[in-house]
CHARMM internal coordinates of N, CA and C (Angstrom, degrees):
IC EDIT
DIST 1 N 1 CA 1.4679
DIST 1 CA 1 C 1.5332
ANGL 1 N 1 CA 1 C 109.41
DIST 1 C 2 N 1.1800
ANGL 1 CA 1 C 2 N 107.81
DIHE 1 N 1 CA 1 C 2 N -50.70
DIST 2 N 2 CA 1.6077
ANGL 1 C 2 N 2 CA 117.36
DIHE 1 CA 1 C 2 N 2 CA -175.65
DIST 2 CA 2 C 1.7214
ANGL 2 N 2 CA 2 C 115.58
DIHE 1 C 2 N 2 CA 2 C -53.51
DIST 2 C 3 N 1.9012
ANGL 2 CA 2 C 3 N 102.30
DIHE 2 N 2 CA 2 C 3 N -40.62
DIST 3 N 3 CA 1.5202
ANGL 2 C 3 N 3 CA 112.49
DIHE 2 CA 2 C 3 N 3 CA 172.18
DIST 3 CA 3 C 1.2064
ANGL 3 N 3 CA 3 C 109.69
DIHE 2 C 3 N 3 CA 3 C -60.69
DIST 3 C 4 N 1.2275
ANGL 3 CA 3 C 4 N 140.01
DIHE 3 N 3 CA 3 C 4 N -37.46
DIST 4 N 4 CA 1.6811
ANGL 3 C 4 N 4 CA 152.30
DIHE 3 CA 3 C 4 N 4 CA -162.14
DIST 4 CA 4 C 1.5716
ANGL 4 N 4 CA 4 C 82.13
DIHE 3 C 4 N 4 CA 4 C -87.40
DIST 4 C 5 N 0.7970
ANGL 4 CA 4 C 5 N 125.43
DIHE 4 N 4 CA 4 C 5 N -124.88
DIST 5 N 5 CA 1.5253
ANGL 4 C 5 N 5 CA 119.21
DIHE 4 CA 4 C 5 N 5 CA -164.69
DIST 5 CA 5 C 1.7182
ANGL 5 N 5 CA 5 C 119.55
DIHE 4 C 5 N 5 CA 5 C -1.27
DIST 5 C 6 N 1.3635
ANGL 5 CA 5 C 6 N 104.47
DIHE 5 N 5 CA 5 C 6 N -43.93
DIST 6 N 6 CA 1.8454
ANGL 5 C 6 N 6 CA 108.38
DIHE 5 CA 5 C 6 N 6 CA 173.80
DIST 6 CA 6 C 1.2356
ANGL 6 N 6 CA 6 C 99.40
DIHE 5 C 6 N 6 CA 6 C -70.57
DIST 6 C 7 N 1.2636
ANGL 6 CA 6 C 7 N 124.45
DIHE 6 N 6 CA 6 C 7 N -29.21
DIST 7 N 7 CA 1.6021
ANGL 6 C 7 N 7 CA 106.11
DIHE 6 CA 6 C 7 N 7 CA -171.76
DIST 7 CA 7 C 1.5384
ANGL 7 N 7 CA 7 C 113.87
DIHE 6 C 7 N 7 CA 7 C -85.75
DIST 7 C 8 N 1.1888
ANGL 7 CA 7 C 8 N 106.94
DIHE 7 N 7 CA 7 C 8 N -19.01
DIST 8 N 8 CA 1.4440
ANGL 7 C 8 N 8 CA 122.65
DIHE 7 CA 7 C 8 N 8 CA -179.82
DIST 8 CA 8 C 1.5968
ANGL 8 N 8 CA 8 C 103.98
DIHE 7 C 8 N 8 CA 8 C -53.46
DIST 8 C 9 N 1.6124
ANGL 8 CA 8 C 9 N 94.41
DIHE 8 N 8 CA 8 C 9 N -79.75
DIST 9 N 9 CA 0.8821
ANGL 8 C 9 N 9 CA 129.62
DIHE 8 CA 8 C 9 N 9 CA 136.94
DIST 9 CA 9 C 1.3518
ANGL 9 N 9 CA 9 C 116.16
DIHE 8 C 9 N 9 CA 9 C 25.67
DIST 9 C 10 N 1.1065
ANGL 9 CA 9 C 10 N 130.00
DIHE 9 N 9 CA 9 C 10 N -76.90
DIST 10 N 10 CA 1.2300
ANGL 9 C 10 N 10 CA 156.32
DIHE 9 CA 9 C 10 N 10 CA -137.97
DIST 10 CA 10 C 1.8426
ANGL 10 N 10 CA 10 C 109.66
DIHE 9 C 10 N 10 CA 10 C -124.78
DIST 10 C 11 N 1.2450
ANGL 10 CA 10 C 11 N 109.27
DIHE 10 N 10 CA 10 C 11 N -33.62
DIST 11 N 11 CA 1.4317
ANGL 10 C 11 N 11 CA 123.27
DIHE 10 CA 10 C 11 N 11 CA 157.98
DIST 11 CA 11 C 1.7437
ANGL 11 N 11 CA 11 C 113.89
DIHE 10 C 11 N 11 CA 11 C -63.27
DIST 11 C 12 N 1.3713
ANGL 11 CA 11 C 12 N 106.79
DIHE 11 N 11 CA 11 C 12 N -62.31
DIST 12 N 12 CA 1.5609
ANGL 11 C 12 N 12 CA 119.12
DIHE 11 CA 11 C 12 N 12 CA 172.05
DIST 12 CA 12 C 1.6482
ANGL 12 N 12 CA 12 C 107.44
DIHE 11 C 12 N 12 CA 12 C -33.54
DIST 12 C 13 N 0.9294
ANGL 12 CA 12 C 13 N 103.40
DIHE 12 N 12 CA 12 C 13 N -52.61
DIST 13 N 13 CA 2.0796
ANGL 12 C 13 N 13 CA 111.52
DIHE 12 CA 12 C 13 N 13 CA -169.78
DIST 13 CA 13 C 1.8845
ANGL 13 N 13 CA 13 C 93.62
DIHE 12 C 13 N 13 CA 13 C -67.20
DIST 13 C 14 N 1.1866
ANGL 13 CA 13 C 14 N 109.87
DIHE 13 N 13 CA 13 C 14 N -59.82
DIST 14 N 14 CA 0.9751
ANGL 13 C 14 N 14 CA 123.01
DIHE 13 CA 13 C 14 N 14 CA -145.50
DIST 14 CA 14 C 2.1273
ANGL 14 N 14 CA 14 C 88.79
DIHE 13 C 14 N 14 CA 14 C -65.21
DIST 14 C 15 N 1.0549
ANGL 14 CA 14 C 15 N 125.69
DIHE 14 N 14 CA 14 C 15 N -32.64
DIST 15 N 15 CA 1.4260
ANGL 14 C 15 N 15 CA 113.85
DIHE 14 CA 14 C 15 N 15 CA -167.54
DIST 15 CA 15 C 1.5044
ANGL 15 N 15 CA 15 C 82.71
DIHE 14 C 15 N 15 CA 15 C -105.58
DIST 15 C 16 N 1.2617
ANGL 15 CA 15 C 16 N 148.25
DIHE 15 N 15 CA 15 C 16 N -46.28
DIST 16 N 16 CA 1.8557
ANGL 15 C 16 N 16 CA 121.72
DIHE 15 CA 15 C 16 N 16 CA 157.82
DIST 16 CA 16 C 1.0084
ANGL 16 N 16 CA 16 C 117.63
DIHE 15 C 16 N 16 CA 16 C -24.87
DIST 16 C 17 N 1.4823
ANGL 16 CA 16 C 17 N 144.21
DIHE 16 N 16 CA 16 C 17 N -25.51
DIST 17 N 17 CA 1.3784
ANGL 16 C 17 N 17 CA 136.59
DIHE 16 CA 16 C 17 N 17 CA -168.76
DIST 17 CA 17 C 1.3601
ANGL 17 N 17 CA 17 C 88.08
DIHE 16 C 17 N 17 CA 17 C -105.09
DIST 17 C 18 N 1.3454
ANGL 17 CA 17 C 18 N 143.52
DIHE 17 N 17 CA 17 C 18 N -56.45
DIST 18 N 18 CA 1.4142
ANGL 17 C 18 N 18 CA 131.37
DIHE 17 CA 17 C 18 N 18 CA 168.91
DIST 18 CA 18 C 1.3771
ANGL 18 N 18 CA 18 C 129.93
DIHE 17 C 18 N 18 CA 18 C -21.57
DIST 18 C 19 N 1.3364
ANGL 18 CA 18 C 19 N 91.66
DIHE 18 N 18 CA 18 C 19 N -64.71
DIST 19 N 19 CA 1.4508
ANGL 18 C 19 N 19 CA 103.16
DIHE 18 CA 18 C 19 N 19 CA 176.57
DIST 19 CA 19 C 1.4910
ANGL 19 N 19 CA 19 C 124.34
DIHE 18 C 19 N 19 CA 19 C -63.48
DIST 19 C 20 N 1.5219
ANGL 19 CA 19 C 20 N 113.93
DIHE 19 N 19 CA 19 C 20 N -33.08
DIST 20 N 20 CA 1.2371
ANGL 19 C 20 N 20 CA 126.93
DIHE 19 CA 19 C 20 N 20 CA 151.06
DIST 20 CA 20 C 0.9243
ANGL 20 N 20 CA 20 C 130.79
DIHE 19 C 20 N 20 CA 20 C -27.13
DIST 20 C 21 N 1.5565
ANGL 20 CA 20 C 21 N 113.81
DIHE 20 N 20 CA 20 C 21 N -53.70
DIST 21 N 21 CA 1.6982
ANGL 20 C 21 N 21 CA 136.87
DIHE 20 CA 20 C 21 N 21 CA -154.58
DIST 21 CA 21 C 1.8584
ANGL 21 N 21 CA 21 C 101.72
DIHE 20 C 21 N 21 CA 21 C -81.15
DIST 21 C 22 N 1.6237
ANGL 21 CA 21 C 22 N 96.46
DIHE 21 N 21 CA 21 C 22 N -44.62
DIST 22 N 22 CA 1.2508
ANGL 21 C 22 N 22 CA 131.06
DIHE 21 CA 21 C 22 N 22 CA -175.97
DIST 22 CA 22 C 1.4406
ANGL 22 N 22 CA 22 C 112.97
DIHE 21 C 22 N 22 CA 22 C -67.28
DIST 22 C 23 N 1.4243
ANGL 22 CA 22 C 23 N 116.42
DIHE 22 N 22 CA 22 C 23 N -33.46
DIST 23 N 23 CA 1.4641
ANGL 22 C 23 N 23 CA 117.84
DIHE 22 CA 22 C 23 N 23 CA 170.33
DIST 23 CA 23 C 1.3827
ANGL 23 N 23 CA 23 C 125.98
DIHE 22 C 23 N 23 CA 23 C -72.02
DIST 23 C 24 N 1.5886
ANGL 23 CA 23 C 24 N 98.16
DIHE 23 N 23 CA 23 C 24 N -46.98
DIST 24 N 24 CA 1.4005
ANGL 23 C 24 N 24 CA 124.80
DIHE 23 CA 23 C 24 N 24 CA -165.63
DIST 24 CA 24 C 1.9253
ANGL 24 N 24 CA 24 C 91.49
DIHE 23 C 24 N 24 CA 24 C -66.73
DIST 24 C 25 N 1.5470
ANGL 24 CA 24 C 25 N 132.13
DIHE 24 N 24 CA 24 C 25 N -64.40
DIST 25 N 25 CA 1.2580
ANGL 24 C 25 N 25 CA 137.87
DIHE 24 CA 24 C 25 N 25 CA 158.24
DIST 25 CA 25 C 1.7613
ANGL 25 N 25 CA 25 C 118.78
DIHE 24 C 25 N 25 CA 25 C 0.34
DIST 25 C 26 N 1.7749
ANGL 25 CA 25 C 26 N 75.16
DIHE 25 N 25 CA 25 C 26 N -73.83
DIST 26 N 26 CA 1.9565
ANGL 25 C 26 N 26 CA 85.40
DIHE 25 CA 25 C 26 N 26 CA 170.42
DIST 26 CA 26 C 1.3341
ANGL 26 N 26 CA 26 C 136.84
DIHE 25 C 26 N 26 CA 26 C -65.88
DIST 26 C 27 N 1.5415
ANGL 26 CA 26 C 27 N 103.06
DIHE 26 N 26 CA 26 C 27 N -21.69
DIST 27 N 27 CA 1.5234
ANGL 26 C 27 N 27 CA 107.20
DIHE 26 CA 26 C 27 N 27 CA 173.00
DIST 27 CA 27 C 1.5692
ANGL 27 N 27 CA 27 C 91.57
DIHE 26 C 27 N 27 CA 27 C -74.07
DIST 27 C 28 N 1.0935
ANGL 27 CA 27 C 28 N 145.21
DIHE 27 N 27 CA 27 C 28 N -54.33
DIST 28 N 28 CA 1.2204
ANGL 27 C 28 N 28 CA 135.42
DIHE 27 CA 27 C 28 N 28 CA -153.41
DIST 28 CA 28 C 1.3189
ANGL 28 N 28 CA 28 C 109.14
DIHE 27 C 28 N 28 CA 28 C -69.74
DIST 28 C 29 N 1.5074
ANGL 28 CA 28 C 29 N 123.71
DIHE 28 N 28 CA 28 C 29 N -27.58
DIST 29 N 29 CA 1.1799
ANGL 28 C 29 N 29 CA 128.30
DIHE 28 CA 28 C 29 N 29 CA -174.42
DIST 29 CA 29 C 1.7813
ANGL 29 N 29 CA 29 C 113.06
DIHE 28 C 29 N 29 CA 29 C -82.51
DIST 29 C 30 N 1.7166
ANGL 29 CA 29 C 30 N 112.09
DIHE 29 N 29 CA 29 C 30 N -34.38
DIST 30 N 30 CA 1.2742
ANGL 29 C 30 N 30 CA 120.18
DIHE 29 CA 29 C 30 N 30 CA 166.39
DIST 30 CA 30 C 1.6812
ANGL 30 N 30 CA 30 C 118.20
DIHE 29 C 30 N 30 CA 30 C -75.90
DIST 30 C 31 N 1.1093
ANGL 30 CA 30 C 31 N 104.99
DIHE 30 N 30 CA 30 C 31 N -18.92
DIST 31 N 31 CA 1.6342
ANGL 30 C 31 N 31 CA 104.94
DIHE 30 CA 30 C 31 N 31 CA 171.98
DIST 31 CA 31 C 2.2117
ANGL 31 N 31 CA 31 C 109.77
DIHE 30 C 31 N 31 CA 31 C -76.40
DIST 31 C 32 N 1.1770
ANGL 31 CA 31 C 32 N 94.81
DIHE 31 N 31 CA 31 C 32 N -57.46
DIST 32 N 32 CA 1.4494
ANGL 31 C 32 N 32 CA 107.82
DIHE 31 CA 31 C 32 N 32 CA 179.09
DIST 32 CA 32 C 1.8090
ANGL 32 N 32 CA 32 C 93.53
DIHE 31 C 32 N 32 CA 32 C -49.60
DIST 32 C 33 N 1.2360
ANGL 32 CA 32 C 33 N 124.07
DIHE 32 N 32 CA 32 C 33 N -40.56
DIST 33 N 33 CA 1.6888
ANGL 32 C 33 N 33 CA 106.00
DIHE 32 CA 32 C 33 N 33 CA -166.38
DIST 33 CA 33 C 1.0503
ANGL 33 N 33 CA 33 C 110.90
DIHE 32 C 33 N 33 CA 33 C -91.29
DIST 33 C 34 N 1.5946
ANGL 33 CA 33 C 34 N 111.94
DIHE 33 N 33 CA 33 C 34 N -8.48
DIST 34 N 34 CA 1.9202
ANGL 33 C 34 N 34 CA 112.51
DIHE 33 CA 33 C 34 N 34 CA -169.48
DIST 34 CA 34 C 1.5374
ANGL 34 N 34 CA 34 C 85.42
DIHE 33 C 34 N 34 CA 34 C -92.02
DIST 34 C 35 N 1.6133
ANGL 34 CA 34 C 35 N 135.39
DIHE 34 N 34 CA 34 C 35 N -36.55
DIST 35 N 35 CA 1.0163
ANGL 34 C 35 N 35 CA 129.72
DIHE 34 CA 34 C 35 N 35 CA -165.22
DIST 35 CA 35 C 1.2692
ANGL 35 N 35 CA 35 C 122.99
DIHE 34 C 35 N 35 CA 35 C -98.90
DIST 35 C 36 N 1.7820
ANGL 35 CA 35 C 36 N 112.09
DIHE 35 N 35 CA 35 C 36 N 15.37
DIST 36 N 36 CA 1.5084
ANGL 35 C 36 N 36 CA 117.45
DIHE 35 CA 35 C 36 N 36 CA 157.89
DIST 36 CA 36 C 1.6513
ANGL 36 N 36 CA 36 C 102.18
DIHE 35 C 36 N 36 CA 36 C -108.81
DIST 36 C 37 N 1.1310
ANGL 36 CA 36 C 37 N 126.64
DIHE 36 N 36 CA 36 C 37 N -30.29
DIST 37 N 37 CA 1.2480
ANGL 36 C 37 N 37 CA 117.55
DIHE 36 CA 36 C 37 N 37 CA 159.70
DIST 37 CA 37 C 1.5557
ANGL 37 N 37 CA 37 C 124.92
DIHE 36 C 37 N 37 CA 37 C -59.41
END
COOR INIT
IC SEED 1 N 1 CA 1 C
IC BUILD
């Protein structure tokens, strides 16, 4: 039980930083197009 939860665990962080990476990307990519338009 305890391993399942660490792995969870450990999945959860791991696609927060994805999505992170992935957000932060798009702002840069929606700023650059709002700010050549």
């Amino acid at each position: 039980m305890l391993a399942i939860h660490a792995v969870i665990g450990r999945a959860i962080i791991i696609i927060a930083v994805i999505l992170q990476s992935l957000y932060a990307r798009l702002q840069v990519v929606l700023h650059h197009y709002v700010g050549a338009g």
